[in-house]
PDB file of the backbone (N, CA, C, O) and the ligand in Angstrom, with CONECT records:
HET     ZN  A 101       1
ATOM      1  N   UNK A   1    -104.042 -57.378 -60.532  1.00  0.00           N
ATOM      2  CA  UNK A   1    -105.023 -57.587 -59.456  1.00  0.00           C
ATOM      3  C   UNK A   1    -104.322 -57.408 -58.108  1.00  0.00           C
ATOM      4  O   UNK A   1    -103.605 -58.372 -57.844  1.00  0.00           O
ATOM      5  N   UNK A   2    -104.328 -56.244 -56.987  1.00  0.00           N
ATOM      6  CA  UNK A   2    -104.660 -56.158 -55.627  1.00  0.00           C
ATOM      7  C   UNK A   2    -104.286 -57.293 -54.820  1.00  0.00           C
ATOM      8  O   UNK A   2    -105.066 -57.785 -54.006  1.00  0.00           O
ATOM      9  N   UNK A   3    -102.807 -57.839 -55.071  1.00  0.00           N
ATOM     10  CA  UNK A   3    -102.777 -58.964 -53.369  1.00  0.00           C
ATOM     11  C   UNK A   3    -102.319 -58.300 -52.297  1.00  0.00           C
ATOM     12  O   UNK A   3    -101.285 -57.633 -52.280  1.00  0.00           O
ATOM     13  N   UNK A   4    -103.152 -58.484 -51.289  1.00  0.00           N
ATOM     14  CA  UNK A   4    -103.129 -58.183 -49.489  1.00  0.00           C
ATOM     15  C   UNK A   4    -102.324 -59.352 -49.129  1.00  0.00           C
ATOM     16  O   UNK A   4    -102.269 -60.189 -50.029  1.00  0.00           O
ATOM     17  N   UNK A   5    -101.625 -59.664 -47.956  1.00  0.00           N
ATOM     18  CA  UNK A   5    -101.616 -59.944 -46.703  1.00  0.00           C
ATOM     19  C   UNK A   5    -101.849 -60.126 -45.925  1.00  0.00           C
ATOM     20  O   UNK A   5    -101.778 -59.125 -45.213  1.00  0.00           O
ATOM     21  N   UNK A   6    -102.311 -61.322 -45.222  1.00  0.00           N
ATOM     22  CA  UNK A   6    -103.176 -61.378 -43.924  1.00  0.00           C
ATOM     23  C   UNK A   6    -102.535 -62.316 -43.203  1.00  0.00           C
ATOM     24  O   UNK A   6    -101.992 -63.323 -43.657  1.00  0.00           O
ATOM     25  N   UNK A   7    -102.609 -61.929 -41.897  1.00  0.00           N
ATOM     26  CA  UNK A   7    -101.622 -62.766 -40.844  1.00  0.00           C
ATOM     27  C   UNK A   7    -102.896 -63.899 -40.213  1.00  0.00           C
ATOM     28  O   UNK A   7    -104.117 -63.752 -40.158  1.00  0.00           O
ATOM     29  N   UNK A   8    -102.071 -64.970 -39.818  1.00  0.00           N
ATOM     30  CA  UNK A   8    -103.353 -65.859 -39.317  1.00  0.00           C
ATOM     31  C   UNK A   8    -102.764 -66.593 -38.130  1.00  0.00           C
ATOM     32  O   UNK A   8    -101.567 -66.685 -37.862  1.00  0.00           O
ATOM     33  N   UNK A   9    -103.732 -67.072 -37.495  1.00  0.00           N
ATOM     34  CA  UNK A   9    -103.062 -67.463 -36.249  1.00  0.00           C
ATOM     35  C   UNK A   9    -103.961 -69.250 -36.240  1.00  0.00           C
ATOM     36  O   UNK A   9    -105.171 -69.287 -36.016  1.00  0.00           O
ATOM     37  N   UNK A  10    -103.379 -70.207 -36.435  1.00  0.00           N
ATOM     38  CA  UNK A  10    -103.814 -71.334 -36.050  1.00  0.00           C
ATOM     39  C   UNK A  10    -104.113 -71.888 -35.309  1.00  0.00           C
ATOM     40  O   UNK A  10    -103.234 -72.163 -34.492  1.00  0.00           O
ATOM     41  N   UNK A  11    -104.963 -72.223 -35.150  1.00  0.00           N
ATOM     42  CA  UNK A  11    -105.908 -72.510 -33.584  1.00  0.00           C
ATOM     43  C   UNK A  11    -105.374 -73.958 -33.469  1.00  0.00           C
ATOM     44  O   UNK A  11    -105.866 -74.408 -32.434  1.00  0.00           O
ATOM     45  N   UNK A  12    -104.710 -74.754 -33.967  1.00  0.00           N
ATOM     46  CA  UNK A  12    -104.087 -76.445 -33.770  1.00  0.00           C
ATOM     47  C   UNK A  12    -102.885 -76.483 -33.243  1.00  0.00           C
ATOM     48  O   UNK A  12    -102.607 -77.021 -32.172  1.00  0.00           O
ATOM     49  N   UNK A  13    -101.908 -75.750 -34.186  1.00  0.00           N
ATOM     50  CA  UNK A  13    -100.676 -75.496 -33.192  1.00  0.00           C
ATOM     51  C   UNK A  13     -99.786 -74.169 -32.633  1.00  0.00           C
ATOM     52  O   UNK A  13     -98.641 -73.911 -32.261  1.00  0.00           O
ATOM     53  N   UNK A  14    -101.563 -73.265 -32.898  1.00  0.00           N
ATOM     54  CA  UNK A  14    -100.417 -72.120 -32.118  1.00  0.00           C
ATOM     55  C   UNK A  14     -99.586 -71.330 -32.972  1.00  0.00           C
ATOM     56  O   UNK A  14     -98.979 -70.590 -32.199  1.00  0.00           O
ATOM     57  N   UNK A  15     -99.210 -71.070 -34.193  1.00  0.00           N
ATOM     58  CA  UNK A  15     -98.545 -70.286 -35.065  1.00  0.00           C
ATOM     59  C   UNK A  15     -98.935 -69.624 -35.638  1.00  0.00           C
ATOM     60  O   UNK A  15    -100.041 -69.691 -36.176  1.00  0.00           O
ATOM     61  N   UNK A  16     -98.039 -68.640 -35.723  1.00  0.00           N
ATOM     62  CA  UNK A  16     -98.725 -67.473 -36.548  1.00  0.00           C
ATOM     63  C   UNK A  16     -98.075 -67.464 -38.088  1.00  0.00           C
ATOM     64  O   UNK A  16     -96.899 -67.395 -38.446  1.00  0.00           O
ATOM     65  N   UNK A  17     -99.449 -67.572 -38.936  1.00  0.00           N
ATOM     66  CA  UNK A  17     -98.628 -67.640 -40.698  1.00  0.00           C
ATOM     67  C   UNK A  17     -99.182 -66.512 -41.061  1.00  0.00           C
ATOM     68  O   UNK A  17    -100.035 -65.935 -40.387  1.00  0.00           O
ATOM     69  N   UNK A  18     -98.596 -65.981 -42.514  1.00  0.00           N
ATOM     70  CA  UNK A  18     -99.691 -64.881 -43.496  1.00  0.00           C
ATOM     71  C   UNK A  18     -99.948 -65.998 -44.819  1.00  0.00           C
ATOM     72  O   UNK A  18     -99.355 -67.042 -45.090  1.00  0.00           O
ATOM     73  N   UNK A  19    -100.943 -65.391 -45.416  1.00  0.00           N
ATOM     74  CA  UNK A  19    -101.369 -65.802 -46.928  1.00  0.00           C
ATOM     75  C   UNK A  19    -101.820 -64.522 -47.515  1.00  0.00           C
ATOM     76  O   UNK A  19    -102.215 -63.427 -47.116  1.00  0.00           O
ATOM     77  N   UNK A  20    -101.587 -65.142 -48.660  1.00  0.00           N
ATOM     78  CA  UNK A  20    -101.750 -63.878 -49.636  1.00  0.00           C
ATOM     79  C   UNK A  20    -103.228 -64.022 -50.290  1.00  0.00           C
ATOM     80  O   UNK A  20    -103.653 -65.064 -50.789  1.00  0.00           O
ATOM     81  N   UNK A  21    -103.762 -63.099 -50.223  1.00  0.00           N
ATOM     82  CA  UNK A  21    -105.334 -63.157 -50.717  1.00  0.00           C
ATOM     83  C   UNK A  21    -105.583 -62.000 -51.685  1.00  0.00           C
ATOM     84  O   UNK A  21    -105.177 -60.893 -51.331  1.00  0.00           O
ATOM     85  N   UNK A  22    -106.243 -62.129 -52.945  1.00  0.00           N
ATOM     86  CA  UNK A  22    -106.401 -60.863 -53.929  1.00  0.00           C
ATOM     87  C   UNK A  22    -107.210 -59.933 -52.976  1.00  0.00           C
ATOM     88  O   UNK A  22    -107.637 -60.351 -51.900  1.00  0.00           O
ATOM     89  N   UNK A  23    -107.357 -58.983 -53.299  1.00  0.00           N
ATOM     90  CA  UNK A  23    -107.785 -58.251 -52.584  1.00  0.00           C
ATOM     91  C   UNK A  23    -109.348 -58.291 -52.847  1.00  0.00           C
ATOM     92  O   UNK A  23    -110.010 -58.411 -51.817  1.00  0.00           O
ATOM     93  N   UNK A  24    -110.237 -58.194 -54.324  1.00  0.00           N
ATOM     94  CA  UNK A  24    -111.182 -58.013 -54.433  1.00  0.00           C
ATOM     95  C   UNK A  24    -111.611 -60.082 -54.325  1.00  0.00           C
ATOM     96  O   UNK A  24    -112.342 -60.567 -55.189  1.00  0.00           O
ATOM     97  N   UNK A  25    -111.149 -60.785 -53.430  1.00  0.00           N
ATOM     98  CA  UNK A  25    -112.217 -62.186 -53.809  1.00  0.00           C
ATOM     99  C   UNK A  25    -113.591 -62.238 -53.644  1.00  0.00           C
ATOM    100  O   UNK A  25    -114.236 -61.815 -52.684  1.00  0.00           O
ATOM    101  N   UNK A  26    -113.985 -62.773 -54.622  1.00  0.00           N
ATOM    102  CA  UNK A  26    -115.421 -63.444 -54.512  1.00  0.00           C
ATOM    103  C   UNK A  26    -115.692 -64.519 -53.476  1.00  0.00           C
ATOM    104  O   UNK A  26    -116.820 -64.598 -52.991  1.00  0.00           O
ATOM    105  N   UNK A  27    -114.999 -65.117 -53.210  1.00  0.00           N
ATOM    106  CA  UNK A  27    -115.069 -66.386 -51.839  1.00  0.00           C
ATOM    107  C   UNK A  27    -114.888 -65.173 -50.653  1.00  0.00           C
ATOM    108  O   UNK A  27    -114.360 -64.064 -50.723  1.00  0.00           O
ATOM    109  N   UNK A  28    -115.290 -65.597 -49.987  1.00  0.00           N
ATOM    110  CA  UNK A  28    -115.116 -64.600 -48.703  1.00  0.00           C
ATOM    111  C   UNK A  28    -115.060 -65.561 -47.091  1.00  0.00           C
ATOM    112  O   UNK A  28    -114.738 -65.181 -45.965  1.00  0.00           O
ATOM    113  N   UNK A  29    -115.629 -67.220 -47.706  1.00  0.00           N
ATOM    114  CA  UNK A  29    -115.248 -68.183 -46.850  1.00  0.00           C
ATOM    115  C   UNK A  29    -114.410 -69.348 -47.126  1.00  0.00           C
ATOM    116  O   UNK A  29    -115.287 -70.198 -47.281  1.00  0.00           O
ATOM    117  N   UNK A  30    -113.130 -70.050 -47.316  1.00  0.00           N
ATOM    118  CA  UNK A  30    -112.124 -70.650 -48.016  1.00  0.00           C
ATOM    119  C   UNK A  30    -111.371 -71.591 -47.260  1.00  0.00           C
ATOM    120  O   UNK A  30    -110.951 -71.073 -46.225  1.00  0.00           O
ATOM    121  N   UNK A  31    -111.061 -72.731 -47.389  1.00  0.00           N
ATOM    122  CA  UNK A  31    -110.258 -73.520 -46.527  1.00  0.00           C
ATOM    123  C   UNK A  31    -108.785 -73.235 -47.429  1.00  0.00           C
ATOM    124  O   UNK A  31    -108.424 -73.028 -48.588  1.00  0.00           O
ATOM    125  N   UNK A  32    -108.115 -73.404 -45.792  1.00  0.00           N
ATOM    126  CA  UNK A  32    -106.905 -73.215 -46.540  1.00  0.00           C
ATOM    127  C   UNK A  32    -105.743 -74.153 -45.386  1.00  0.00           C
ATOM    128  O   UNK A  32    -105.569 -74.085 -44.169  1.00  0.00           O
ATOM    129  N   UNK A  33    -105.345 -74.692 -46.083  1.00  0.00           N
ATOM    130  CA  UNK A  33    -104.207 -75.507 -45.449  1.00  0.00           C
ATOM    131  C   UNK A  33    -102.833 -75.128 -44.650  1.00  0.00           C
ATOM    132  O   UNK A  33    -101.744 -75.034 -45.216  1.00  0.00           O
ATOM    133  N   UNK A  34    -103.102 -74.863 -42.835  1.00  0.00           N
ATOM    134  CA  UNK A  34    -102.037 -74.492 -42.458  1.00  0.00           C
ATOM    135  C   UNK A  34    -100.330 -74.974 -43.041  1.00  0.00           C
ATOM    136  O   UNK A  34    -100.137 -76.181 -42.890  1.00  0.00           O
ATOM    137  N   UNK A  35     -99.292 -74.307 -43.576  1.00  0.00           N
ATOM    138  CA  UNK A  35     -98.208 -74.803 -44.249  1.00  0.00           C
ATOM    139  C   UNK A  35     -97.641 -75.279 -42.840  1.00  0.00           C
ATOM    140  O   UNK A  35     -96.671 -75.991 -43.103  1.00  0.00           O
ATOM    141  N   UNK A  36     -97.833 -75.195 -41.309  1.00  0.00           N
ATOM    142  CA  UNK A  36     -97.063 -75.484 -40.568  1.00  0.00           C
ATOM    143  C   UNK A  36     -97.326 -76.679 -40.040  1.00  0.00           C
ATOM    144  O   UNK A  36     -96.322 -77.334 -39.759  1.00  0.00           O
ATOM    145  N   UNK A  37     -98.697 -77.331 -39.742  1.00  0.00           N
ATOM    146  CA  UNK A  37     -99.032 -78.490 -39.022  1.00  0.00           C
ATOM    147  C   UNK A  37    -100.241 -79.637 -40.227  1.00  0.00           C
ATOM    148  O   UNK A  37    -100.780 -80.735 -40.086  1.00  0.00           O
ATOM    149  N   UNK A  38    -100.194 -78.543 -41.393  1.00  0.00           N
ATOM    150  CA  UNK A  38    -101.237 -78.983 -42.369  1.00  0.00           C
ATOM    151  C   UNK A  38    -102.546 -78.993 -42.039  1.00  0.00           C
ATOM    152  O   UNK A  38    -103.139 -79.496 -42.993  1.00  0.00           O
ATOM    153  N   UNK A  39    -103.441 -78.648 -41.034  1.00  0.00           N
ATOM    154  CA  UNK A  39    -104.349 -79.241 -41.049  1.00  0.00           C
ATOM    155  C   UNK A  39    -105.323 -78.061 -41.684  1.00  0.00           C
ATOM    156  O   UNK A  39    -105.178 -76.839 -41.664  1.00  0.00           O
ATOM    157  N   UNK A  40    -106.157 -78.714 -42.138  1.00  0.00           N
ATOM    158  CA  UNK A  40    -107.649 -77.440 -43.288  1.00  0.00           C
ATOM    159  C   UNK A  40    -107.839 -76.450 -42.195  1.00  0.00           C
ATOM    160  O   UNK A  40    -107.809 -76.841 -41.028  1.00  0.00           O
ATOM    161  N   UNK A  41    -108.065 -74.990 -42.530  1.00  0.00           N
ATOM    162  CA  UNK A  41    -108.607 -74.228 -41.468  1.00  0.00           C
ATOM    163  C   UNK A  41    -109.710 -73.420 -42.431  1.00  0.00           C
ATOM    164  O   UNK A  41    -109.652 -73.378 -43.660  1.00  0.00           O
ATOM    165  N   UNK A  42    -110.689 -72.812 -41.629  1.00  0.00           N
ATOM    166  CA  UNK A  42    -111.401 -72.624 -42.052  1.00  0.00           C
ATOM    167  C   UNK A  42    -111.478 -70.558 -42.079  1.00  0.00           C
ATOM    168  O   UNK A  42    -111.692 -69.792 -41.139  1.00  0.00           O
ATOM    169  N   UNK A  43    -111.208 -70.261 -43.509  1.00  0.00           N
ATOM    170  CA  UNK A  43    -110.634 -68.859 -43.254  1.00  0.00           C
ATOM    171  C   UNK A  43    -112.274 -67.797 -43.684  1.00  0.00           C
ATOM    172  O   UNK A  43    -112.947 -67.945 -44.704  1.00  0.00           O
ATOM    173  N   UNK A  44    -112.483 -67.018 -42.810  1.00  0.00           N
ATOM    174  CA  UNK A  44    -113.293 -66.345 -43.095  1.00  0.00           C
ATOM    175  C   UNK A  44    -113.080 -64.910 -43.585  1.00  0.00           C
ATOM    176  O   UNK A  44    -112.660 -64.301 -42.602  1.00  0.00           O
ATOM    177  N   UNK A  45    -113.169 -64.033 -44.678  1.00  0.00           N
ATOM    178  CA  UNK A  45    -112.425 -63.260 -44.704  1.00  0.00           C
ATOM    179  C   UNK A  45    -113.238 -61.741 -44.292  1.00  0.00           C
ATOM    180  O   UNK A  45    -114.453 -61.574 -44.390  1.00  0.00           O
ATOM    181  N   UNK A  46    -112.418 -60.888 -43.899  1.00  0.00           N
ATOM    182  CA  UNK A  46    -113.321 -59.545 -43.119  1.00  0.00           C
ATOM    183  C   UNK A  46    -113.129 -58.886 -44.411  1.00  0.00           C
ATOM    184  O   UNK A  46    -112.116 -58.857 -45.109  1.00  0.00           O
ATOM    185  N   UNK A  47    -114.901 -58.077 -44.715  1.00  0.00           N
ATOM    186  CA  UNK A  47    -114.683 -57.018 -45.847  1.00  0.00           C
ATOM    187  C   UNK A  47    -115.205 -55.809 -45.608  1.00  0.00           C
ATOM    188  O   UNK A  47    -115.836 -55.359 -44.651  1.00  0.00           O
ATOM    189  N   UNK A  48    -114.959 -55.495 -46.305  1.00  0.00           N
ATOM    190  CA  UNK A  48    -114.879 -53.615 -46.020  1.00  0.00           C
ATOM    191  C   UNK A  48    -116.183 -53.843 -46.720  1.00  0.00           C
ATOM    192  O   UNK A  48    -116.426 -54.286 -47.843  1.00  0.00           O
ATOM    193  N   UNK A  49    -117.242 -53.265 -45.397  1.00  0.00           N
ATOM    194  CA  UNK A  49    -118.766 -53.062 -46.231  1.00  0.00           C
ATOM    195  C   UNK A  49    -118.746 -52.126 -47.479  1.00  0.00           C
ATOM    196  O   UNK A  49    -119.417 -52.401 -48.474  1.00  0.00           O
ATOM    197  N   UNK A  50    -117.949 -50.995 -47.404  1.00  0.00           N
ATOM    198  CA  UNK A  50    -118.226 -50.337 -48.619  1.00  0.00           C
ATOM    199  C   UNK A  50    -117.350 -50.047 -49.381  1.00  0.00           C
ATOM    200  O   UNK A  50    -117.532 -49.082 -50.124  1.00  0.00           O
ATOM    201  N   UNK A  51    -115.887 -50.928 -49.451  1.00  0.00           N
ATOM    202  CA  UNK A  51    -115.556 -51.582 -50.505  1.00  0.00           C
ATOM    203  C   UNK A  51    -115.800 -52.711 -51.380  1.00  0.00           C
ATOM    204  O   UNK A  51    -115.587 -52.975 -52.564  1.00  0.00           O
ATOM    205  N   UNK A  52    -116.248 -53.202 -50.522  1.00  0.00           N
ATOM    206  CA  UNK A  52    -115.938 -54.895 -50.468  1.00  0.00           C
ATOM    207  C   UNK A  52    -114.383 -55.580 -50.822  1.00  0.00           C
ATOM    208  O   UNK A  52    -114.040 -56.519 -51.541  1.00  0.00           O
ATOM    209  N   UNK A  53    -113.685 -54.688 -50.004  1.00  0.00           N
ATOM    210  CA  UNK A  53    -112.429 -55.505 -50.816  1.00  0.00           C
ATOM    211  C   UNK A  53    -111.960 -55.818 -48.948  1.00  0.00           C
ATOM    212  O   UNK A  53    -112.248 -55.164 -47.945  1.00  0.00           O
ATOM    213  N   UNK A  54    -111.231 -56.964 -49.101  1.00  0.00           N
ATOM    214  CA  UNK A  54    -110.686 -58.130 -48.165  1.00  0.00           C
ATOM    215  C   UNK A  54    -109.772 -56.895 -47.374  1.00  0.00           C
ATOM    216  O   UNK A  54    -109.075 -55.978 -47.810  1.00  0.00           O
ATOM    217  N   UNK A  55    -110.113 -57.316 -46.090  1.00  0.00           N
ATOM    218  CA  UNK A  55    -109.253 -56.140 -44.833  1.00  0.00           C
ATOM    219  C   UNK A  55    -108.531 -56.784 -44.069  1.00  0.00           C
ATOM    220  O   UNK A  55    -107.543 -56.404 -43.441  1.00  0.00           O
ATOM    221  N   UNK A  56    -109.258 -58.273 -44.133  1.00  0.00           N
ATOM    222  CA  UNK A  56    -108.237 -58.870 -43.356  1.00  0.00           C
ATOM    223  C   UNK A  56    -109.183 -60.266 -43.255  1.00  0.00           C
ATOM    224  O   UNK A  56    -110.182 -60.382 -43.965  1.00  0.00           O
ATOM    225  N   UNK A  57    -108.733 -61.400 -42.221  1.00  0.00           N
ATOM    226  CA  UNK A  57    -109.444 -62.337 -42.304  1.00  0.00           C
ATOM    227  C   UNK A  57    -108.984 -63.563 -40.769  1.00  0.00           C
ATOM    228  O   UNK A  57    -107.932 -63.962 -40.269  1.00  0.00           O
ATOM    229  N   UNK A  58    -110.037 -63.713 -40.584  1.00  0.00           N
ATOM    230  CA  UNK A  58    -110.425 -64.714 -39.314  1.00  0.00           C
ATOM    231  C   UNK A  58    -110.116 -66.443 -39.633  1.00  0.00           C
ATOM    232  O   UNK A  58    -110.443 -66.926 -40.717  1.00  0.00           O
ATOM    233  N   UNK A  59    -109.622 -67.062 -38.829  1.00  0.00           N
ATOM    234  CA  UNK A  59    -109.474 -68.502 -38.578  1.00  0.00           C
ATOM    235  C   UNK A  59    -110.439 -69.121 -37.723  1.00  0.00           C
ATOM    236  O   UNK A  59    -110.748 -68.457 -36.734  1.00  0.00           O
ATOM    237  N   UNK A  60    -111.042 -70.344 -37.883  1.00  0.00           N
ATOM    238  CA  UNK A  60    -112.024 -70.876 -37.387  1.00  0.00           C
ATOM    239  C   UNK A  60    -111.380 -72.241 -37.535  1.00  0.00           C
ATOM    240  O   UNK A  60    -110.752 -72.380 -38.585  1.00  0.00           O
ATOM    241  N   UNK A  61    -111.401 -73.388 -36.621  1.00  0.00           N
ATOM    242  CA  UNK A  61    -111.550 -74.581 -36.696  1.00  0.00           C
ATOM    243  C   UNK A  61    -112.646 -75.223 -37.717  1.00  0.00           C
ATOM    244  O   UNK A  61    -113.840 -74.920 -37.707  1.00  0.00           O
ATOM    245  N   UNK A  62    -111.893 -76.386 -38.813  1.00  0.00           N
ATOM    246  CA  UNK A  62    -113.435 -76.527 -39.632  1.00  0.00           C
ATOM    247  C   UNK A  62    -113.758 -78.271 -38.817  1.00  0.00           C
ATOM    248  O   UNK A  62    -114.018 -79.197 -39.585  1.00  0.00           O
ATOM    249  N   UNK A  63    -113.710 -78.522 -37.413  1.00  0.00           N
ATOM    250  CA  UNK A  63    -113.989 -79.453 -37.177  1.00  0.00           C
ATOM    251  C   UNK A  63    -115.303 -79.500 -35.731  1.00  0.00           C
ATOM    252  O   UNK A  63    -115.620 -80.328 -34.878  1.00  0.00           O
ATOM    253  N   UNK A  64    -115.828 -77.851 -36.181  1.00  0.00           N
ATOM    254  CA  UNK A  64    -116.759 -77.642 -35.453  1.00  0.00           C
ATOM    255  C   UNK A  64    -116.454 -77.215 -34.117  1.00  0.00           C
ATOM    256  O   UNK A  64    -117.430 -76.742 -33.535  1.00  0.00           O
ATOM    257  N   UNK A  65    -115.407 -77.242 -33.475  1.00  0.00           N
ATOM    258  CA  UNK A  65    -114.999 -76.633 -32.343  1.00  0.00           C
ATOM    259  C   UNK A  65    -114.850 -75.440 -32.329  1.00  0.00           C
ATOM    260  O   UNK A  65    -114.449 -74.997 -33.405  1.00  0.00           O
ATOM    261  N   UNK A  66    -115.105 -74.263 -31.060  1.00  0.00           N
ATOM    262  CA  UNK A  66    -115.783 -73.017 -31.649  1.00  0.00           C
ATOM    263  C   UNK A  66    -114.526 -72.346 -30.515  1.00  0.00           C
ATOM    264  O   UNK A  66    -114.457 -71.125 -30.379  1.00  0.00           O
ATOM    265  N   UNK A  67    -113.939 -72.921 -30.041  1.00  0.00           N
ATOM    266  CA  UNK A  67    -112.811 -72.490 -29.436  1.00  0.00           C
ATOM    267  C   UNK A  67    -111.886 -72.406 -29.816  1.00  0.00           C
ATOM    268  O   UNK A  67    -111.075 -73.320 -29.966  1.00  0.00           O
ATOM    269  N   UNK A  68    -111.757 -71.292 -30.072  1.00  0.00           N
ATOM    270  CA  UNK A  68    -109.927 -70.709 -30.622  1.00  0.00           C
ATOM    271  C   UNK A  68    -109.984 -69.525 -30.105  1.00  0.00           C
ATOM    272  O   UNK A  68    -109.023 -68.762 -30.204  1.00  0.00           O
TER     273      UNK A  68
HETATM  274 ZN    ZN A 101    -101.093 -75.120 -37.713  1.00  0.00          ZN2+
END
């Protein structure tokens, strides 16, 4: 199975991590636990309309704050 790379940037403290994501997932919205400050982030992932396979993927605060 297809693992990508995706770089992420944490909107809590500012760092930039990657995670590894299969390429074809079925979740396409996923919390995932920054390894640097821990806190849940909320990963949205970008897909290729006419693949559907994962291109890359967005960070969101999951504490409702829409600023990052
Ligand atoms: Zn962090």
């Amino acid at each position: 199975m297809p693992v990508i790379k995706v770089d992420l940037h944490c909107p809590y403290c500012g760092k930039d991590f990657d995670i590894e994501l299969v390429e074809n997932a079925t979740e396409d919205d996923l919390i995932e636990e920054c390894p640097l400050c821990g806190h849940p982030l909320d990963v949205r992932l970008v897909l290729d309309p006419q693949t559907g396979n994962v291109v890359g993927a967005e960070v969101h605060r999951v504490d409702g704050d829409t600023d990052d």
